[in-house]
C-alpha atoms as an extended CHARMM CRD file, in Angstrom:
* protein
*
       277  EXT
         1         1  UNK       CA             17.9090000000       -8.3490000000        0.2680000000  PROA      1               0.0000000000
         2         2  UNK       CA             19.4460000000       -7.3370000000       -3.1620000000  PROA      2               0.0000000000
         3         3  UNK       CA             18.0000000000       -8.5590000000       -6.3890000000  PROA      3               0.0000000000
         4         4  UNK       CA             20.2290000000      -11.6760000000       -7.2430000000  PROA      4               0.0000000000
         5         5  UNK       CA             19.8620000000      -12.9960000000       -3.6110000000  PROA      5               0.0000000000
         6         6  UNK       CA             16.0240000000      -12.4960000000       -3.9930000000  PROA      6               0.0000000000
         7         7  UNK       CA             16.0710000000      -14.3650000000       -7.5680000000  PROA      7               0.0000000000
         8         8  UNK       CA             17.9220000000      -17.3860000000       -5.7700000000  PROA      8               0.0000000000
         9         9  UNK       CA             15.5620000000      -17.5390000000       -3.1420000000  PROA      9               0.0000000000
        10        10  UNK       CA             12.7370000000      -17.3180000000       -5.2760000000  PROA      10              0.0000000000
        11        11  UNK       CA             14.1590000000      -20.2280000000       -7.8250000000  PROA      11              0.0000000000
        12        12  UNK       CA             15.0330000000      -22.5420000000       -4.3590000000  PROA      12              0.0000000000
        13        13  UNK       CA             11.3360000000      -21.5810000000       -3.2600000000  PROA      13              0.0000000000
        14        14  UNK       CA             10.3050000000      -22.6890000000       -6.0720000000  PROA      14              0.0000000000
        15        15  UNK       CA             12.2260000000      -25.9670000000       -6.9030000000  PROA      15              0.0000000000
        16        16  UNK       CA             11.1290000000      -26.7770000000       -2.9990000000  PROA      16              0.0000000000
        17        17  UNK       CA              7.0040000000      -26.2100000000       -3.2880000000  PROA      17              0.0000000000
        18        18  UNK       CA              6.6690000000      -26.9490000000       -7.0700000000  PROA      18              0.0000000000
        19        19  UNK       CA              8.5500000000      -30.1150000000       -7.0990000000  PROA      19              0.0000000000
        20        20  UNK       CA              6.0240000000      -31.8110000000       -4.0200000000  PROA      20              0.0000000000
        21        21  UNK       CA              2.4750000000      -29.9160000000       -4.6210000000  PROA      21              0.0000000000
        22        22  UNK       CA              2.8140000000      -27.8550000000       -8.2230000000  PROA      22              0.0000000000
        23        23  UNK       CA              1.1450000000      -30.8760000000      -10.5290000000  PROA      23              0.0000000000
        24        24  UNK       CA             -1.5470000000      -31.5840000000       -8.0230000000  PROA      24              0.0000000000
        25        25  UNK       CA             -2.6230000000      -27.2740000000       -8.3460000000  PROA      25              0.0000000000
        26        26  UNK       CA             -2.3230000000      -26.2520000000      -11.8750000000  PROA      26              0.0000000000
        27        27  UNK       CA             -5.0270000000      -23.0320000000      -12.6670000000  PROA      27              0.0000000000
        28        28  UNK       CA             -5.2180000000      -22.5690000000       -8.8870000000  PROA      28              0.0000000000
        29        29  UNK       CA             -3.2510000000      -20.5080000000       -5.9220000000  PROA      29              0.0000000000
        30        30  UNK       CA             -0.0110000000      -21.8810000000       -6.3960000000  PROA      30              0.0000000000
        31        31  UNK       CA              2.0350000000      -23.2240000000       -3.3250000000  PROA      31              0.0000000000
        32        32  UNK       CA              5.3830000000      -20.8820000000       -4.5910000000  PROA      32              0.0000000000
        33        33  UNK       CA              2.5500000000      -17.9430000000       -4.6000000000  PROA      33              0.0000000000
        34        34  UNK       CA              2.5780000000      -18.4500000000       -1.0760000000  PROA      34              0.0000000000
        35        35  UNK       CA              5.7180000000      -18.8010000000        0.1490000000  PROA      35              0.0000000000
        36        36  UNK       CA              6.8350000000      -15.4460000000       -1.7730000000  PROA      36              0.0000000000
        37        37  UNK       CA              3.7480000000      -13.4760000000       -0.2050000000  PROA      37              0.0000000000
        38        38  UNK       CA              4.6690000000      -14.7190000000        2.8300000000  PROA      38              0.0000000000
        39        39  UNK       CA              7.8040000000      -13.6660000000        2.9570000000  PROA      39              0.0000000000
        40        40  UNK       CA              6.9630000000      -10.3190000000        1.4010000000  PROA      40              0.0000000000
        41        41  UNK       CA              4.3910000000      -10.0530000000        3.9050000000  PROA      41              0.0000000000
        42        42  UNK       CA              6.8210000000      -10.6010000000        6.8860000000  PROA      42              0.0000000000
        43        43  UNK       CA              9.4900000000       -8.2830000000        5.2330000000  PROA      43              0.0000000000
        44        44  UNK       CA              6.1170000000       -5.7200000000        5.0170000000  PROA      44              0.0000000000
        45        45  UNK       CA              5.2860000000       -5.4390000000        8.5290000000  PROA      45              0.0000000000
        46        46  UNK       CA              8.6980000000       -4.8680000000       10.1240000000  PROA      46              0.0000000000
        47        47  UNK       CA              8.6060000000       -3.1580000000       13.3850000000  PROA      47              0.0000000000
        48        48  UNK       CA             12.2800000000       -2.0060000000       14.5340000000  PROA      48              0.0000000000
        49        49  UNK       CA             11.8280000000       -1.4940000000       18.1040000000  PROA      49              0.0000000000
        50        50  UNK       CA             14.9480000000       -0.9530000000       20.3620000000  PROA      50              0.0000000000
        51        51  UNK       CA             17.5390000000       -1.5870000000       17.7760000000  PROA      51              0.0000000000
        52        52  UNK       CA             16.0570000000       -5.0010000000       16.9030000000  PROA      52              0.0000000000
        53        53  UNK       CA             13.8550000000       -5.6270000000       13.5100000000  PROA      53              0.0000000000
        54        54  UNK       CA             10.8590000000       -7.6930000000       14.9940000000  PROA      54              0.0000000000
        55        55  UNK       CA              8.5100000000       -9.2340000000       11.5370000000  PROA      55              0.0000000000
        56        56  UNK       CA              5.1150000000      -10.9560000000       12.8530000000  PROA      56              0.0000000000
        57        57  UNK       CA              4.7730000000      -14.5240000000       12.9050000000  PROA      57              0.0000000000
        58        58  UNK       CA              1.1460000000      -15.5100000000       12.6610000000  PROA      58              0.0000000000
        59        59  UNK       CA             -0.3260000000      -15.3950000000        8.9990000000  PROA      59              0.0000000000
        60        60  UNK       CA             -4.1170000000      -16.0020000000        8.3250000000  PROA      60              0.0000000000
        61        61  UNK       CA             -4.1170000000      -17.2510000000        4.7160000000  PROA      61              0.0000000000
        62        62  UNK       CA             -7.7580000000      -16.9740000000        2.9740000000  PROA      62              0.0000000000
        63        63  UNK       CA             -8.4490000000      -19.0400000000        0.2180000000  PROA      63              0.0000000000
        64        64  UNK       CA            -11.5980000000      -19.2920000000       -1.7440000000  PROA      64              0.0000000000
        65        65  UNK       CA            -13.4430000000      -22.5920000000       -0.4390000000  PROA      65              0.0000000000
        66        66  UNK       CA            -12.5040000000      -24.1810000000       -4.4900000000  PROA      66              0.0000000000
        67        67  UNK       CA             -8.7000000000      -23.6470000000       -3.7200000000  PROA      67              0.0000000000
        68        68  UNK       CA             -9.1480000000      -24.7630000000       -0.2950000000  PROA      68              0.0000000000
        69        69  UNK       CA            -10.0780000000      -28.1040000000       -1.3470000000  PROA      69              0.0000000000
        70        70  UNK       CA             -7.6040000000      -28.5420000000       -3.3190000000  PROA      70              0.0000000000
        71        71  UNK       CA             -5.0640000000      -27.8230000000       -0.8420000000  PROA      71              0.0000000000
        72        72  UNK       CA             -7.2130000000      -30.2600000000        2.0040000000  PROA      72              0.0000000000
        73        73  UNK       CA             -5.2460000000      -33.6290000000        1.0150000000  PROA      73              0.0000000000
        74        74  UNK       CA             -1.8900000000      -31.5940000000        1.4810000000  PROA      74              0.0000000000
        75        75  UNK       CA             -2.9370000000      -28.6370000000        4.2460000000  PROA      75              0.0000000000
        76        76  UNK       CA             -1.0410000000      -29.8380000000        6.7710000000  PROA      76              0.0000000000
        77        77  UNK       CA              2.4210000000      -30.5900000000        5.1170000000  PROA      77              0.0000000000
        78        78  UNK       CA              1.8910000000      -27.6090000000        3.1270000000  PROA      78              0.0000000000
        79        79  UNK       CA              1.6340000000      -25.5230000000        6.4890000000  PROA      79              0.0000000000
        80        80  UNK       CA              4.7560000000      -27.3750000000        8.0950000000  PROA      80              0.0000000000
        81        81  UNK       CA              6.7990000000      -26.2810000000        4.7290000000  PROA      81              0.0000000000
        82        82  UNK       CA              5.7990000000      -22.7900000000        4.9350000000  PROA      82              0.0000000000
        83        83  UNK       CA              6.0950000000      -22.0580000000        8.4780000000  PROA      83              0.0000000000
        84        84  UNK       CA              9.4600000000      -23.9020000000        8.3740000000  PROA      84              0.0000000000
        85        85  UNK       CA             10.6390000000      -21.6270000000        5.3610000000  PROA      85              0.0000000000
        86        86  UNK       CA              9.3910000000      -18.1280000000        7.1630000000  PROA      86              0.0000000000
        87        87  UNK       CA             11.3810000000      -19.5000000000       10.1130000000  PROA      87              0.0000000000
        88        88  UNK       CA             14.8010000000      -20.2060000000        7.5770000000  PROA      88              0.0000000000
        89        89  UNK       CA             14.0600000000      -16.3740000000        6.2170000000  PROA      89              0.0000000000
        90        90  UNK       CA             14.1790000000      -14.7380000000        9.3370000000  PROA      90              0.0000000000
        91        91  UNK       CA             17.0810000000      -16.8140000000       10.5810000000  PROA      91              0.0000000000
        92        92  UNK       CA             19.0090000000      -15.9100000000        7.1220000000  PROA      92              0.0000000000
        93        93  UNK       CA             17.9120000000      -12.0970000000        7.3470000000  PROA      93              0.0000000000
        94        94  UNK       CA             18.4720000000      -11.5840000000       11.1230000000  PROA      94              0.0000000000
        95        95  UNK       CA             14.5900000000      -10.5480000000       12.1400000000  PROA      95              0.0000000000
        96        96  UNK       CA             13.5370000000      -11.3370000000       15.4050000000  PROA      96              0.0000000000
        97        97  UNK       CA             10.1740000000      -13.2510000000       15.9920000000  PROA      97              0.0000000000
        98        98  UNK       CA              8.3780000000      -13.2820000000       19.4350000000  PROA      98              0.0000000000
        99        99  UNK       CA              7.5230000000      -16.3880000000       18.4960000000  PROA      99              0.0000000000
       100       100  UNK       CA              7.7170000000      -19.7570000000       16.1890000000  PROA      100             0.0000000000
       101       101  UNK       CA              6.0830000000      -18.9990000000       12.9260000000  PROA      101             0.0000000000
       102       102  UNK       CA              2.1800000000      -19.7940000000       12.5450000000  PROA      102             0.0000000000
       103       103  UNK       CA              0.2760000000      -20.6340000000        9.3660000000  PROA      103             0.0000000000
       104       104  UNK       CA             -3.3750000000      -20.7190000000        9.7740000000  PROA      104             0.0000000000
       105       105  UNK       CA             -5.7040000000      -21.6480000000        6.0260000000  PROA      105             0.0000000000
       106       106  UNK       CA             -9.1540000000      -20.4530000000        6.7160000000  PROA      106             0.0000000000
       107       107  UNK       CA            -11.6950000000      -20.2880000000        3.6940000000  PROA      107             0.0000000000
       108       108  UNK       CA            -13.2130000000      -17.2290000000        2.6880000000  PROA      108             0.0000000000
       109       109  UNK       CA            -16.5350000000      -17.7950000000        0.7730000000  PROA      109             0.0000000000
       110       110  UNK       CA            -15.7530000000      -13.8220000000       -1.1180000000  PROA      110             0.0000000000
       111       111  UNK       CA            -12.7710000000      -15.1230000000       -2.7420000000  PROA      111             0.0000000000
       112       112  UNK       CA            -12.2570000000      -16.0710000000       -6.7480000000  PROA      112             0.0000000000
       113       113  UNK       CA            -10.1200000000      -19.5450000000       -7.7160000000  PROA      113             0.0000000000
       114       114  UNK       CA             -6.7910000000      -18.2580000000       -7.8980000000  PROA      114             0.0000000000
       115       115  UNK       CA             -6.7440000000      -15.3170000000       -5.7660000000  PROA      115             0.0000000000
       116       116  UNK       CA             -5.8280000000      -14.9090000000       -1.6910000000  PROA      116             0.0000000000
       117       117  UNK       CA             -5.4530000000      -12.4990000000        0.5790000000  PROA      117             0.0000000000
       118       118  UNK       CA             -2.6550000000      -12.6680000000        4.0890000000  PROA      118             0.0000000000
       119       119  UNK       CA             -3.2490000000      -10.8840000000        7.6130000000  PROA      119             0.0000000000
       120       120  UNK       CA              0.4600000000      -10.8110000000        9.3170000000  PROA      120             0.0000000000
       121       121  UNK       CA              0.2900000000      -10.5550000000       13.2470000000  PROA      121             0.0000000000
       122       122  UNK       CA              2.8940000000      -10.3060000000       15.7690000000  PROA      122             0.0000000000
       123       123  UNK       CA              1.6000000000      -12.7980000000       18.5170000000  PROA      123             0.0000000000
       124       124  UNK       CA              3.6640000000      -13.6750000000       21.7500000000  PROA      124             0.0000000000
       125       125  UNK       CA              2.8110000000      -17.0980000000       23.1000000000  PROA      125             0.0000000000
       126       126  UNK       CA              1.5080000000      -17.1350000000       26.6680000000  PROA      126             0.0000000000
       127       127  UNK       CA              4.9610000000      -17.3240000000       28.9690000000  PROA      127             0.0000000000
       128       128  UNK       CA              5.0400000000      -20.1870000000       31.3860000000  PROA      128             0.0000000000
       129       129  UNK       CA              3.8440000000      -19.6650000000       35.6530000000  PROA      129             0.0000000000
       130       130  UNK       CA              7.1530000000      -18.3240000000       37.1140000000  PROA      130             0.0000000000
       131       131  UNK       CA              8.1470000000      -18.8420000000       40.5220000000  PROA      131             0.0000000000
       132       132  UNK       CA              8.0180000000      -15.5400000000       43.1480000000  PROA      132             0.0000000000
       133       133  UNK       CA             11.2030000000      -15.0270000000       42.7470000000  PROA      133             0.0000000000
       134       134  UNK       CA             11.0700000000      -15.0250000000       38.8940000000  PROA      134             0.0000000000
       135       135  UNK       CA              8.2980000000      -12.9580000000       39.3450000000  PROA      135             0.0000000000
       136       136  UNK       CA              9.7780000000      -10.3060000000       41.6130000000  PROA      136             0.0000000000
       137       137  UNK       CA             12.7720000000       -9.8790000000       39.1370000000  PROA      137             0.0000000000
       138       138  UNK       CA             10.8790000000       -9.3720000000       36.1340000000  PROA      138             0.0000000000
       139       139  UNK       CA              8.7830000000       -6.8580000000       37.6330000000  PROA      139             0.0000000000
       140       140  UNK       CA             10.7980000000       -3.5690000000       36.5470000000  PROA      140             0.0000000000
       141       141  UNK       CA             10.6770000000       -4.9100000000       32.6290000000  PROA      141             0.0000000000
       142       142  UNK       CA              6.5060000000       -4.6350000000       33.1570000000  PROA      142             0.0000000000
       143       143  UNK       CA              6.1180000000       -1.6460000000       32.0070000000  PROA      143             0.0000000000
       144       144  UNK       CA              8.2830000000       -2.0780000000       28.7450000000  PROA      144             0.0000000000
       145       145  UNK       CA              6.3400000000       -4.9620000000       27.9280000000  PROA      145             0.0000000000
       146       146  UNK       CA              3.2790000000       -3.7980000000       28.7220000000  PROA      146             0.0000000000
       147       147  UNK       CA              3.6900000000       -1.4090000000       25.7770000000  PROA      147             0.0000000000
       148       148  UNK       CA              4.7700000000       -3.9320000000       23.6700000000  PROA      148             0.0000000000
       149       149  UNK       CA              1.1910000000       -5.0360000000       23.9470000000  PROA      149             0.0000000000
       150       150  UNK       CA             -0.1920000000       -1.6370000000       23.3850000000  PROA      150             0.0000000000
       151       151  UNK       CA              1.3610000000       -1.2660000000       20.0290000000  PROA      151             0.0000000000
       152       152  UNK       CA             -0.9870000000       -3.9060000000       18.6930000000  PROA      152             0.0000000000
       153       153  UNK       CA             -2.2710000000       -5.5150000000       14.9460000000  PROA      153             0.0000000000
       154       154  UNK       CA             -0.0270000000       -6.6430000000       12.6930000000  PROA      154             0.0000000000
       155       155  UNK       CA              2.6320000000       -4.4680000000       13.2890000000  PROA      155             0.0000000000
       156       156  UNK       CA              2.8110000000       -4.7710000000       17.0570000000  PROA      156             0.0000000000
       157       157  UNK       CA              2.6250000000       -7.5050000000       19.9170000000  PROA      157             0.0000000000
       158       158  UNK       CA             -0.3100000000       -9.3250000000       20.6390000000  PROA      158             0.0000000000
       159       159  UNK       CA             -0.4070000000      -11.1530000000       23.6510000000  PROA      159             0.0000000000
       160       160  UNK       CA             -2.2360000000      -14.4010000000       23.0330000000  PROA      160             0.0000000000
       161       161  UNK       CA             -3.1730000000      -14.7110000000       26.6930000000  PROA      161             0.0000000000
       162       162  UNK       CA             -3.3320000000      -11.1190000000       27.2510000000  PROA      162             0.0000000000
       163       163  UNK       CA             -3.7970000000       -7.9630000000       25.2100000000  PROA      163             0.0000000000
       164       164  UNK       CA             -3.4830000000       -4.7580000000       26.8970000000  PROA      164             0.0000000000
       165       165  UNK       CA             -3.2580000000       -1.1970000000       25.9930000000  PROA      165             0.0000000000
       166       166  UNK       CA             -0.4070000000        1.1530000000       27.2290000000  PROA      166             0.0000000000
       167       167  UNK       CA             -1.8550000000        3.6480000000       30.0980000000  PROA      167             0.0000000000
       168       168  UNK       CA             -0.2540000000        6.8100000000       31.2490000000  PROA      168             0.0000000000
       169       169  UNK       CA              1.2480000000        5.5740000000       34.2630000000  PROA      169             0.0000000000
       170       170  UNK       CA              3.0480000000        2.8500000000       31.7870000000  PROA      170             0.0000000000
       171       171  UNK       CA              5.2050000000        5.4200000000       30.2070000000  PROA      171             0.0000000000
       172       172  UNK       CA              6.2670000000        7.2560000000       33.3120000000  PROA      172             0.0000000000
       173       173  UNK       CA             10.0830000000        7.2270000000       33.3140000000  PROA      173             0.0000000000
       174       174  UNK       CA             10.5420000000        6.4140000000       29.7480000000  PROA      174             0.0000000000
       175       175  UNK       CA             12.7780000000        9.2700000000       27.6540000000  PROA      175             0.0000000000
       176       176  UNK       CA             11.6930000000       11.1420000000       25.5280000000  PROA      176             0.0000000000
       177       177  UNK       CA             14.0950000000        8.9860000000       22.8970000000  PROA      177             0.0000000000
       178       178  UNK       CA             12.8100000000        5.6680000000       24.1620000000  PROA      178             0.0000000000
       179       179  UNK       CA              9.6510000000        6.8630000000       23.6650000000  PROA      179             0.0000000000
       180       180  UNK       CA              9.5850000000        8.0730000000       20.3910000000  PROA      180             0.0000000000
       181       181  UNK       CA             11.9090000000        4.3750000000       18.9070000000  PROA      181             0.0000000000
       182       182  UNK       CA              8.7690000000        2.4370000000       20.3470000000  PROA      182             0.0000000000
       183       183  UNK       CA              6.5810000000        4.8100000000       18.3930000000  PROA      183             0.0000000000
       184       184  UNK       CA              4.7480000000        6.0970000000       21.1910000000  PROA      184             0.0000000000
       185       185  UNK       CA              4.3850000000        9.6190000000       19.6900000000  PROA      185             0.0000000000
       186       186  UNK       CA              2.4830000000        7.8830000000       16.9270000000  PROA      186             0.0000000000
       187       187  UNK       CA             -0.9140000000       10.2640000000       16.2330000000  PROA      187             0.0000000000
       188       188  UNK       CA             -4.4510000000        9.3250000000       15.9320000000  PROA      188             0.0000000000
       189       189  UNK       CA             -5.8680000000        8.1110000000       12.7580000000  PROA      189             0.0000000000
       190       190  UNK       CA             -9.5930000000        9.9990000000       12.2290000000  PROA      190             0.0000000000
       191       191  UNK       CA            -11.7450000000        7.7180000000        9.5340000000  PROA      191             0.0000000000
       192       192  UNK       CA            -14.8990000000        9.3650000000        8.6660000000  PROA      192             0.0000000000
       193       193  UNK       CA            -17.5470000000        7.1830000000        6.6460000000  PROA      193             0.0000000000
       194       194  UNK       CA            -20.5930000000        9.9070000000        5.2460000000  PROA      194             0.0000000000
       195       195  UNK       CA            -21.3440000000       11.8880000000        8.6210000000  PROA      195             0.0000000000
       196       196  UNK       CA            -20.2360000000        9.1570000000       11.3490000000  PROA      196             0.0000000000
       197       197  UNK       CA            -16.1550000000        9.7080000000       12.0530000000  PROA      197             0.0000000000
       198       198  UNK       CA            -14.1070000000        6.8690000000       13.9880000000  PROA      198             0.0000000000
       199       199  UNK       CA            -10.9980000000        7.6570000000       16.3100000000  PROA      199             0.0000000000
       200       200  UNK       CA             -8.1420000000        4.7980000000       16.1510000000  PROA      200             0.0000000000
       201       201  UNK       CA             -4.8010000000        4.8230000000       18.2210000000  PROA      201             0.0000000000
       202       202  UNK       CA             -3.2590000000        1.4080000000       17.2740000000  PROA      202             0.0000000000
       203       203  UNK       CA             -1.1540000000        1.0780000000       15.1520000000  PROA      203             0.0000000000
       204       204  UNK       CA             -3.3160000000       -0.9830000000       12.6510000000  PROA      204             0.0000000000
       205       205  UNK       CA             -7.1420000000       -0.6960000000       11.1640000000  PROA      205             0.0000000000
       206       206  UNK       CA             -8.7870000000       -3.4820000000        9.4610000000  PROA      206             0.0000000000
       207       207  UNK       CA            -11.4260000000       -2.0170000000        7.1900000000  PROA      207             0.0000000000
       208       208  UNK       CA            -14.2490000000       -4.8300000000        6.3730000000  PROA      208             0.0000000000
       209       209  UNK       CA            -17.7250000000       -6.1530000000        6.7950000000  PROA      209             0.0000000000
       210       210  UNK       CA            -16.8460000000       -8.5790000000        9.0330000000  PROA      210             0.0000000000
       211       211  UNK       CA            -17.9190000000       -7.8240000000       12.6450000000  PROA      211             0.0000000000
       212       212  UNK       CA            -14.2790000000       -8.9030000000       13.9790000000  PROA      212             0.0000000000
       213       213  UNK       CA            -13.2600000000       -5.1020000000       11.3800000000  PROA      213             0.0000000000
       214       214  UNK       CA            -12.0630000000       -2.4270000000       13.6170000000  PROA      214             0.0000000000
       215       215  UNK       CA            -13.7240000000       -0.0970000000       10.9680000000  PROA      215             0.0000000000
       216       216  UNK       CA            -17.2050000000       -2.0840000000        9.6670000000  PROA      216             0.0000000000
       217       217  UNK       CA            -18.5380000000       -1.3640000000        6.3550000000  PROA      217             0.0000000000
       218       218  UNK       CA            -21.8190000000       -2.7950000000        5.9900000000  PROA      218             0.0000000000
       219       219  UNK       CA            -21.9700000000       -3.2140000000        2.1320000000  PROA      219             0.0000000000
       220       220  UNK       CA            -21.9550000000       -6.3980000000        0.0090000000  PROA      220             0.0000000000
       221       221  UNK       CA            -19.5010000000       -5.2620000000       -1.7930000000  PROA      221             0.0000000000
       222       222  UNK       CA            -17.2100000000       -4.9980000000        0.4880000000  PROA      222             0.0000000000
       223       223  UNK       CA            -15.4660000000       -8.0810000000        1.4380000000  PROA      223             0.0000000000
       224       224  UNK       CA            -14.9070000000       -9.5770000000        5.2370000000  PROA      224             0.0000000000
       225       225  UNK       CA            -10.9670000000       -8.2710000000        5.5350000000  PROA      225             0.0000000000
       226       226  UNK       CA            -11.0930000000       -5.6790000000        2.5730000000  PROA      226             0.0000000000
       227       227  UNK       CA             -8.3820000000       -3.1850000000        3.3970000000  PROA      227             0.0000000000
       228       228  UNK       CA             -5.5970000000       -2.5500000000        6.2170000000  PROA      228             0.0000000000
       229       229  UNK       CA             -4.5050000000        1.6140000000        7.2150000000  PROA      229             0.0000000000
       230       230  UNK       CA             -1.2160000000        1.0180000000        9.2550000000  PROA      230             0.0000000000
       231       231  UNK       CA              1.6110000000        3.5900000000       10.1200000000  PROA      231             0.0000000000
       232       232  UNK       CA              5.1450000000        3.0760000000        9.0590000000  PROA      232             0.0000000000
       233       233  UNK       CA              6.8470000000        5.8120000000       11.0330000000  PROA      233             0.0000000000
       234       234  UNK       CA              5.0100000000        9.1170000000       10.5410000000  PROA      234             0.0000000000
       235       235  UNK       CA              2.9880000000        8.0010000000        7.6200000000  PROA      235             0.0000000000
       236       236  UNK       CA             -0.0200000000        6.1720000000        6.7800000000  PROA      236             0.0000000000
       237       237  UNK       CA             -0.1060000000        3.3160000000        4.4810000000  PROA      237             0.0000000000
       238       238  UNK       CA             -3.2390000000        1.2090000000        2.8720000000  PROA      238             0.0000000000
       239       239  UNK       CA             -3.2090000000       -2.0300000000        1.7690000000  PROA      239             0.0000000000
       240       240  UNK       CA             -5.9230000000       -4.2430000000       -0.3210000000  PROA      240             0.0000000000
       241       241  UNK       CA             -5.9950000000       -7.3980000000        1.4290000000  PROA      241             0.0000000000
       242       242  UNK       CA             -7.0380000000       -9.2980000000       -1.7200000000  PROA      242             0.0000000000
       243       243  UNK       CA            -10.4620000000       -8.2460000000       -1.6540000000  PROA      243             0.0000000000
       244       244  UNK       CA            -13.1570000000       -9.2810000000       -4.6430000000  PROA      244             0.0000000000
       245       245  UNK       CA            -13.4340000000       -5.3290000000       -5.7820000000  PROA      245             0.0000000000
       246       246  UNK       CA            -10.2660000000       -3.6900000000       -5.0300000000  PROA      246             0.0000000000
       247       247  UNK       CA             -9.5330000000       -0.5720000000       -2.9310000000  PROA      247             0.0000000000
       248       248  UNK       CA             -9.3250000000        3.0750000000       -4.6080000000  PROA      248             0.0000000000
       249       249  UNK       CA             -6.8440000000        6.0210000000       -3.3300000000  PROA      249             0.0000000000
       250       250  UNK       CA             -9.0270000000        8.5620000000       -4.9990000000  PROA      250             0.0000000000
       251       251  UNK       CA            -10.3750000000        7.3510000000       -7.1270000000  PROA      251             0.0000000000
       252       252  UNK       CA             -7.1160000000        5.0310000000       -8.5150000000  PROA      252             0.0000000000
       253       253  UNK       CA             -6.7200000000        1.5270000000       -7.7370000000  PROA      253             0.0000000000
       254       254  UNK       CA             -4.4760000000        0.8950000000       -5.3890000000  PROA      254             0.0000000000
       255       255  UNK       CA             -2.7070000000       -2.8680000000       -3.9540000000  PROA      255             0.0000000000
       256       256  UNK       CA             -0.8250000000       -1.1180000000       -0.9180000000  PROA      256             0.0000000000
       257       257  UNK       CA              0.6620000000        2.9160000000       -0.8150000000  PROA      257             0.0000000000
       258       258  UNK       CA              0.6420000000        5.5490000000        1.6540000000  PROA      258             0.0000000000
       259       259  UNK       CA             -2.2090000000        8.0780000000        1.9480000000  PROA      259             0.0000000000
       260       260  UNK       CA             -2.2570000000       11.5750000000        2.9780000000  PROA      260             0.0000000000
       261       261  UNK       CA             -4.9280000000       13.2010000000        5.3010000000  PROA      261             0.0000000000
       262       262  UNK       CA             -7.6800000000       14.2950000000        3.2910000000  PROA      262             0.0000000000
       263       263  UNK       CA             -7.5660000000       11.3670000000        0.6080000000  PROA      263             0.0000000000
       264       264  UNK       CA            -10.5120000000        9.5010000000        0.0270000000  PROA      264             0.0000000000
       265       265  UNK       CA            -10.5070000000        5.5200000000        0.0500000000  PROA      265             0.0000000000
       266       266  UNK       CA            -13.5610000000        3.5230000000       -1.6170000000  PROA      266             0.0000000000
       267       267  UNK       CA            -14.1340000000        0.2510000000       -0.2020000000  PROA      267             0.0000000000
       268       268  UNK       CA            -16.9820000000       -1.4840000000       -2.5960000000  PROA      268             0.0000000000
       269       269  UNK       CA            -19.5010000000        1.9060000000       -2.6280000000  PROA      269             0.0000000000
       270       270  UNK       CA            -18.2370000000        3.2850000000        0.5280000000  PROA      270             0.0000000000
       271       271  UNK       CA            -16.0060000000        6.6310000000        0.4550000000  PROA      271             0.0000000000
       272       272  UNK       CA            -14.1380000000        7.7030000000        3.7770000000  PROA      272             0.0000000000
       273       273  UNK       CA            -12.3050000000       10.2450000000        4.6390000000  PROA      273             0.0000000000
       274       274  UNK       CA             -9.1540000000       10.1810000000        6.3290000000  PROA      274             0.0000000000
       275       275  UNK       CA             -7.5330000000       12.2360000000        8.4160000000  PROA      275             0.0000000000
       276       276  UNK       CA             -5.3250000000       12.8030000000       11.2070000000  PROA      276             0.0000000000
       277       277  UNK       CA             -4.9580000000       14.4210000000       14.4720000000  PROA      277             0.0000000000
């Protein structure tokens, strides 16, 4: 999207959100705020697979539990507006979902008034029963989908009825070319926290306290969802996901950038190591 058509959309965005909720949230998260993360957050996590640019279509907003009450009276027409206007975007831009846009507001007790972090995930709704025949004719795409699933996180498919991980005998008789579009090739991300190291395959790491973190940090000063490692192609990436004390890329602040092996992230008082193999 060039500049002037981002300006425009910004100006409708904002005409569209101010002009129902932007009196009721003055000094808080503003309702325009979220609708332009949004969309940069789809825009963000674009997977091309196959010739087709696939964005997710669940986002987990976290709001501090001040800002969440003042959204309460309006959560659910505010949700409809959003999820309708991530819908209009990716009609407009020509991404493919797997699925209708989802907007989920969840509190999070870490965050200050004002501030808010976004997880984007790729979730496929569960298909419907299909009949043997149905059944029988789908049975050579399997495979394909089945590593769909494997790519996993934000940046891959999650099956909300079932998540699976790609096995050998998945990518027999896939080329080389194939192969390497749907990222298969992608290496192993190696996170090593003082002398305990982590091996990670998908395509995503959530760094956090939270027990539901692929990498857990157990330090108050980390938040719940502090920090995301992805790949984008052959390169890693970091992003802050609005946590209360930032994320350093050696020692520099950093809101989202690619790392290099050997670079050193701090997460609250926590240093790791990353590397890759």
């Amino acid at each position: 999207m060039n500049v002037g058509v981002m300006r425009k959309t910004e100006s409708r965005i904002q005409r569209t959100f101010e002009g129902v909720f932007g009196r009721t949230f003055k000094g808080h998260v503003q309702p325009v705020e979220l609708a332009q993360k949004l969309v940069k957050e789809m825009e963000e996590n674009k997977v091309d697979l196959l010739s087709r640019a696939y964005v997710p279509n669940r986002f987990t907003v976290f709001l501090c539990r001040q800002d969440r009450e003042h959204f309460r009276a309006h959560e659910e027409s505010l949700v409809k507006e959003l999820e309708t206007h991530l819908l209009q975007h990716a009609r407009r831009q020509k991404l493919d979902l797997v699925g209708p846009p989802e907007i989920l507001i969840v509190s999070d007790e870490e965050l200050k008034v004002g501030f808010f972090g976004i997880r984007a995930e790729q979730v496929k709704p569960p298909a419907p029963p299909l009949s043997r025949a149905a059944e029988a004719a789908l049975e050579v795409e399997r495979p394909l989908e089945r590593l769909f699933e494997g790519l996993g996180g934000g940046t891959g498919f999650v099956d909300s009825a079932r998540v699976g991980t790609a096995s050998p005998q998945d990518t027999q008789g896939i080329s080389a070319r194939v192969a390497d579009e749907l990222r298969l090739a992608r290496r192993t991300l190696v996170l090593i926290v003082g002398d305990r190291a982590r091996e990670f395959q998908q395509s995503r790491v959530v760094v956090g306290r939270s027990r539901d973190a692929d990498l857990q940090v157990d330090d108050p000063n980390v938040s719940r969802q502090h920090a995301v490692l992805y790949w984008e192609g052959d390169r890693v990436y970091v992003k802050d996901l609005g946590s209360t004390n930032g994320t350093l890329v050696n020692g520099r602040p950093i809101t989202a950038g690619p790392v290099d092996a050997g670079d050193t992230l701090t997460v609250g008082n926590a240093k790791i190591t990353v590397r890759v193999s």
